[in-house]
N, C-alpha and C positions, 0 to 999 in steps of 0.2 A: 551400590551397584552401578558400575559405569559398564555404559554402552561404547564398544570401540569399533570404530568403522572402517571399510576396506578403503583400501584406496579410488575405486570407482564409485562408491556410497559416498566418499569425500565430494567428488567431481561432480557428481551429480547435484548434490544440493549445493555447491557452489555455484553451479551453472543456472538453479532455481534463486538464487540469491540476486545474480547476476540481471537476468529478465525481472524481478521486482523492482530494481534499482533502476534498469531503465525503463522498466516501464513509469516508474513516479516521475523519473525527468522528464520524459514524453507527457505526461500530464501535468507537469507545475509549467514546463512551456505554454503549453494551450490554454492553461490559466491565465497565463503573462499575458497570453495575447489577447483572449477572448474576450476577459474582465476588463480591462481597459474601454475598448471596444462597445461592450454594453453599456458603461458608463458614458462612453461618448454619445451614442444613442438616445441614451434615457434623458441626458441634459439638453441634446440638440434638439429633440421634439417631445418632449414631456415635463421640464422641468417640475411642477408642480406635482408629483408625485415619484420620489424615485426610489424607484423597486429595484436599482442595481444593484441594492444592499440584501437582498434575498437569495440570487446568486451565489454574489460575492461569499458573504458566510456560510452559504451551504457547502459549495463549492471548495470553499477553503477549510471546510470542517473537515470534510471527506480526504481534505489534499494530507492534511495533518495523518488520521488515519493510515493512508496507504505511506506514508513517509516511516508513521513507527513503524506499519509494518513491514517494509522493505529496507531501513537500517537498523531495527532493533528489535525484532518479535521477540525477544527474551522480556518486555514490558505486558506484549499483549498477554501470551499463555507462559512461557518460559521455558527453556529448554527439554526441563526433565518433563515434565508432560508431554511435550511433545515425543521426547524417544518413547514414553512409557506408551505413549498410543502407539506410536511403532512396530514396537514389540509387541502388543496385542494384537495389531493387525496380522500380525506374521506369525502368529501364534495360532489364531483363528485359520491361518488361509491352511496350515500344516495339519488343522484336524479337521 
């Protein structure tokens, strides 16, 4: 069973495709800048404990995450699940 979409259900979830992509570039920038930044910090007055490694990997865990899911959510849940909730939704709101 394939689901076919109109052409403004095209538009629209390209336009959602669109703000995920830039939103992860707007956040791997702020990464670029900010982690640098705290490590400069952390060695300039703390050497002896550096905690820019807490950040750093949380930070870049999460960066990972919004990356599949803004070039590739067919990894996270995959397509067909996704229409098939879709189609439940719309199925639900008709009754």
């Amino acid at each position: 069973m394939k689901t076919e979409y109109t052409e403004e259900q095209k538009y629209i979830r390209a336009k959602k495709n669109v703000e995920k992509v830039k939103e992860f570039y707007m956040s791997f920038f702020a990464y670029l800048v900010v982690i640098p930044f705290l490590i400069f910090l952390n060695l300039k007055f703390s050497p002896e404990f550096q905690w820019f490694w807490f950040p750093l990997i949380g930070w870049g865990i999460g960066l990972i995450f919004h990356a599949l899911s803004a070039f590739n959510h067919n990894l996270l849940f995959g397509k067909k699940w996704e229409d098939r909730k879709i189609k439940e939704f719309i199925e639900k709101d008709k009754n």
